[in-house]
C-alpha positions in Angstrom: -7.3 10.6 15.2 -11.0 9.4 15.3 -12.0 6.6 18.4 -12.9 3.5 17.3 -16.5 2.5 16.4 -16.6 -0.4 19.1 -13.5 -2.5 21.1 -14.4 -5.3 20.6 -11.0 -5.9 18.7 -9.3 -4.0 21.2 -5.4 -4.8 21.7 -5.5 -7.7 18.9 -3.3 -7.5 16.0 -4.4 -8.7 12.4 -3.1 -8.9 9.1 -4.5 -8.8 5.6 -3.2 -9.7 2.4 -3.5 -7.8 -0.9 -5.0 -5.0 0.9 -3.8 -1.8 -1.3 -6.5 -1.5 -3.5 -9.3 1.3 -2.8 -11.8 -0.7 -4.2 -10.8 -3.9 -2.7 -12.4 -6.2 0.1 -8.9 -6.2 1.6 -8.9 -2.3 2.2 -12.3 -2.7 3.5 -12.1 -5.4 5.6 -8.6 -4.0 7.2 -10.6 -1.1 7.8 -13.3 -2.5 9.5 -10.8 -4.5 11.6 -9.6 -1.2 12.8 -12.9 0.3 13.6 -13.4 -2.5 15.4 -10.4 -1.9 17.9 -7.5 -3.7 16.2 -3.8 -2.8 15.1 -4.0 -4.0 11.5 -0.9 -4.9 9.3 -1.7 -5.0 5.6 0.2 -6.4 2.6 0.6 -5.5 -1.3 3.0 -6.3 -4.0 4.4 -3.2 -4.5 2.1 -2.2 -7.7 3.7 0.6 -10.3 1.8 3.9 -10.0 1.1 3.7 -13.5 -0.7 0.8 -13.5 -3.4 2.0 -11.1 -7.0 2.5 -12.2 -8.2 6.1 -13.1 -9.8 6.7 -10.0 -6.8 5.9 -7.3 -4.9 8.3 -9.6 -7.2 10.9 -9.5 -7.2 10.7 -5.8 -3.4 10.3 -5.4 -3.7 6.7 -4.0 -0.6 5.6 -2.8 -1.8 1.2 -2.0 -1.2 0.2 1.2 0.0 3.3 2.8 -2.9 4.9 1.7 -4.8 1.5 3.4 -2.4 2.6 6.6 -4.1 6.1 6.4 -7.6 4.9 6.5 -6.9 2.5 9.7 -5.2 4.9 11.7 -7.5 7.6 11.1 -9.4 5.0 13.3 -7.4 5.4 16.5 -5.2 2.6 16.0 -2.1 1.4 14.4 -1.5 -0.2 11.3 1.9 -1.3 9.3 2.1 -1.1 5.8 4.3 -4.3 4.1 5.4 -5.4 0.8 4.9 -9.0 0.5 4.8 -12.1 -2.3 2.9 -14.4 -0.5 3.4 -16.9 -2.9 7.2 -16.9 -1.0 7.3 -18.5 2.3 10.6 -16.9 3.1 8.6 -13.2 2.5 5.6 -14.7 4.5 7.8 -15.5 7.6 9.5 -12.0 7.5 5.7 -10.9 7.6 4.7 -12.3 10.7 8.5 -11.3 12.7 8.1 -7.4 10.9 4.3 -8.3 12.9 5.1 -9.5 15.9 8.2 -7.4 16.2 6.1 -4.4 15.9 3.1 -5.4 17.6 4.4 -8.2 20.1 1.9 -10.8 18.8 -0.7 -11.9 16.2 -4.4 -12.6 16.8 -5.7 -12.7 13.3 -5.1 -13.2 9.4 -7.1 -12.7 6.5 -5.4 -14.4 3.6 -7.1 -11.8 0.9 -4.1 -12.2 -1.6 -4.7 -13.6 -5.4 -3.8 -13.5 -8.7 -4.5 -10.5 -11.3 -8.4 -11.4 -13.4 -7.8 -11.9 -16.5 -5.3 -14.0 -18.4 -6.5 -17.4 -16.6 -10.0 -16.4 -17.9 -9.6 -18.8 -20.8 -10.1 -22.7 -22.1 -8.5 -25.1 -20.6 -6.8 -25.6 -24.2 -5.7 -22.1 -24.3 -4.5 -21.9 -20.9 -0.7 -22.0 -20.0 0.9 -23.9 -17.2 2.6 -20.6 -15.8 -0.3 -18.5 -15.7 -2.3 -21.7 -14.4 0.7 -22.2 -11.9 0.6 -18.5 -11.3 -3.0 -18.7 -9.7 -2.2 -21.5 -7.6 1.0 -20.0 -6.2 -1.0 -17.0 -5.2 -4.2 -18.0 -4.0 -3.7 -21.8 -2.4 0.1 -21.6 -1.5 -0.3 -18.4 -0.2 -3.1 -19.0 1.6 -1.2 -22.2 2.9 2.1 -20.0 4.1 0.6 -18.2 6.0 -2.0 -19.5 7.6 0.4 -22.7 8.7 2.9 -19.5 9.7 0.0 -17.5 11.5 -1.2 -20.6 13.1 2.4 -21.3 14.4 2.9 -17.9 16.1 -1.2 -18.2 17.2 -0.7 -21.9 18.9 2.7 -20.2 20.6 0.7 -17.5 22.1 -1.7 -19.8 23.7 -4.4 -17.6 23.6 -6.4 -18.7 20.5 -6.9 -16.7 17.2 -8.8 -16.7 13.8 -7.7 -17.1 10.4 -10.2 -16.2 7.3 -9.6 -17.6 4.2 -11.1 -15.4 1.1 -12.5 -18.2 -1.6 -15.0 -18.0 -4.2 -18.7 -18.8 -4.3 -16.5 -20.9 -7.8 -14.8 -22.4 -5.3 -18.3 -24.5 -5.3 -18.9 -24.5 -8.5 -16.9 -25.0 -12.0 -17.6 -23.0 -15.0 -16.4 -23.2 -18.4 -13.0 -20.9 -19.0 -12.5 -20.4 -15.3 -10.6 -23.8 -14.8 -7.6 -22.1 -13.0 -9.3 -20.0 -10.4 -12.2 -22.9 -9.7 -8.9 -25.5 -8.5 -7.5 -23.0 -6.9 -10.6 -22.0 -4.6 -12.0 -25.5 -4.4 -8.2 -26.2 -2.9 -8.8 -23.2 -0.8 -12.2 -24.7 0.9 -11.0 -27.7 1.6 -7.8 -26.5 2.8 -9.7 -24.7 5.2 -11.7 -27.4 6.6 -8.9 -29.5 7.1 -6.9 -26.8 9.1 -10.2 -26.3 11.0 -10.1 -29.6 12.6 -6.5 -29.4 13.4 -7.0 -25.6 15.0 -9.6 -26.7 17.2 -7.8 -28.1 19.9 -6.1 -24.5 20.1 -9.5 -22.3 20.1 -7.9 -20.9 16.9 -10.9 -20.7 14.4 -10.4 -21.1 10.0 -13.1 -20.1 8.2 -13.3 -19.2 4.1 -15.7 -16.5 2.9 -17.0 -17.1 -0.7 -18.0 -14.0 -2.2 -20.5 -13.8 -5.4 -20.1 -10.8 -8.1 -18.9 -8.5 -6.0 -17.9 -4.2 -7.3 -14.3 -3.9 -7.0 -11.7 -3.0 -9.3 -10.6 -6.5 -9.8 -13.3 -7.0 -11.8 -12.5 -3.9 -14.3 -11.3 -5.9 -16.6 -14.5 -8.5 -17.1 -16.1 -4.8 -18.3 -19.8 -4.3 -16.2 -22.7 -3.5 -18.4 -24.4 -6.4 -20.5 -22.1 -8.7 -19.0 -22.9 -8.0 -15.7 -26.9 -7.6 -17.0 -26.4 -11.0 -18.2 -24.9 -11.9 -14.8 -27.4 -10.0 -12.4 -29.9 -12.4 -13.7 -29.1 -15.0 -11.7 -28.9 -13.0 -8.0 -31.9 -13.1 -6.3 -31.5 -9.3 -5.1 -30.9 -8.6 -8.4 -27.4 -6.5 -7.6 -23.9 -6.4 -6.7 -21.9 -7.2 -3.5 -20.1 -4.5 -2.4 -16.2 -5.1 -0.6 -17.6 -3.3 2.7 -20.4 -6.1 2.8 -17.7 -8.6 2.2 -15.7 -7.3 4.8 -18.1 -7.0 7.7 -19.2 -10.6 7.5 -15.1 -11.4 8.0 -15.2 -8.9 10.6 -17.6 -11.1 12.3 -16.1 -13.9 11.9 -12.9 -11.9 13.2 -14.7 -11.0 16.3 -15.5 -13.4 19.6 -19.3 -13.6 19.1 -17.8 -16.1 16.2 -16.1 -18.1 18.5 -18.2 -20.9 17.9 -17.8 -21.1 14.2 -15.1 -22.6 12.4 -14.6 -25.0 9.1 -17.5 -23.4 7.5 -17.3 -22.2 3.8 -19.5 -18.6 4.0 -21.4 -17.4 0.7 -21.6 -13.4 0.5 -23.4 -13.6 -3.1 -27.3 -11.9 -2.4 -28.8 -15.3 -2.6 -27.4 -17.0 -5.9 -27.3 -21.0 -5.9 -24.3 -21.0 -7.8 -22.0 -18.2 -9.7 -22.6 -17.7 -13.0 
């Protein structure tokens, strides 16, 4: 196994959500966690095979035990789980499978949301499953288990952090995005509110709002002139990357963010709003 890029992470225990993707900023932000001394437990839904993206098959991806793979190579442990976060009964058997393995939770990055695409419509188009679909996902999840992270945190008595992942449109409504903008404006304030009640417990809640950003979630909004189109409006004139995504919640993971909590963090190379 390789040592660790730094310790300051060393002997904490995180989770991330929707983490099996290799273009993902859950993979990259559970790997950074891990370089950065911590046992990381990372979650997916269990994806068919044949539904992955050319290149994971070319590579013989296998989700989040692949993810497992790239954190342990790292000199620490991680724990590979299949989880609906969108079911709180799953979400508590995450954190006992955690704690039973580990013997205690530090930090959770609520990464988990729905599939882009089929919510990318009019409001008059859109269906109340798929609409309730992207709510379960992103807001209830993110609700489950920070309120069961928190629990198991304010038990330890020794503080923790939770990271919320939003939207830079959780800021900012746009036409045919209805769906997604509720769920991440939810999301922010959500976070915000839990804030103030973690405070008290020196248990920090932050949400990170990341712009056009290259993963493979975004293979089906196609790149080229739509993302020409979209460019236009960044000020450094490119795309976020998931490992730039991931370092800013790996400092928000770490101590020197101990000071920081309630805030709503773009990641989006300078845009005013998403377009």
């Amino acid at each position: 196994m390789g040592a660790t890029v730094n310790s300051e992470l060393s002997g904490k225990v995180a989770i991330v959500t929707g983490a099996g993707r290799m273009r993902g900023i859950g993979r990259a932000t559970a790997v950074i966690l891990a370089r950065m001394g911590s046992n990381v437990v990372v979650t997916g839904t269990g994806r068919n095979p044949d539904t992955f993206p050319h290149d994971e098959k070319d590579v013989g991806w296998r989700d989040i035990d692949s993810t497992v793979e790239e954190i342990q190579a790292n000199g620490v442990r991680g724990l590979p789980l299949i989880v609906d976060v969108s079911r709180e009964k799953d979400v508590r058997r995450m954190i006992d499978s955690t704690v039973d393995e580990f013997g205690r939770l530090d930090i959770i990055v609520n990464n988990a949301a729905a599939p882009y695409g089929p919510d990318r419509v009019p409001v008059l188009d859109l269906t109340a499953d798929v609409f309730k679909d992207v709510i379960d996902i992103k807001l209830m999840g993110t609700f489950y288990c920070s309120k069961a992270a928190a629990r198991q945190m304010v038990k330890q008595g020794e503080g923790g952090r939770i990271v919320n992942l939003s939207s830079t449109m959780g800021k900012s409504g746009h036409a045919n995005t209805s769906a997604y903008n509720a769920a991440n404006f939810a999301v922010d304030g959500f976070t915000q509110a839990l804030a103030k009640e973690m405070a008290a417990h020196a248990i920090t809640v932050n949400s990170v709002c990341p712009g056009l950003t290259e993963t493979s979630r975004m293979d089906p909004m196609g790149r080229e002139d739509r993302w020409d189109e979209r460019l236009r409006g960044i000020p450094m004139n490119r795309v976020g990357t998931d490992e730039e995504v991931g370092e800013l919640i790996g400092f928000l993971c770490s101590p020197r963010a101990a000071y920081i909590t309630g805030q709503s963090v773009n990641v989006n190379g300078g845009a005013l709003t998403e377009r």
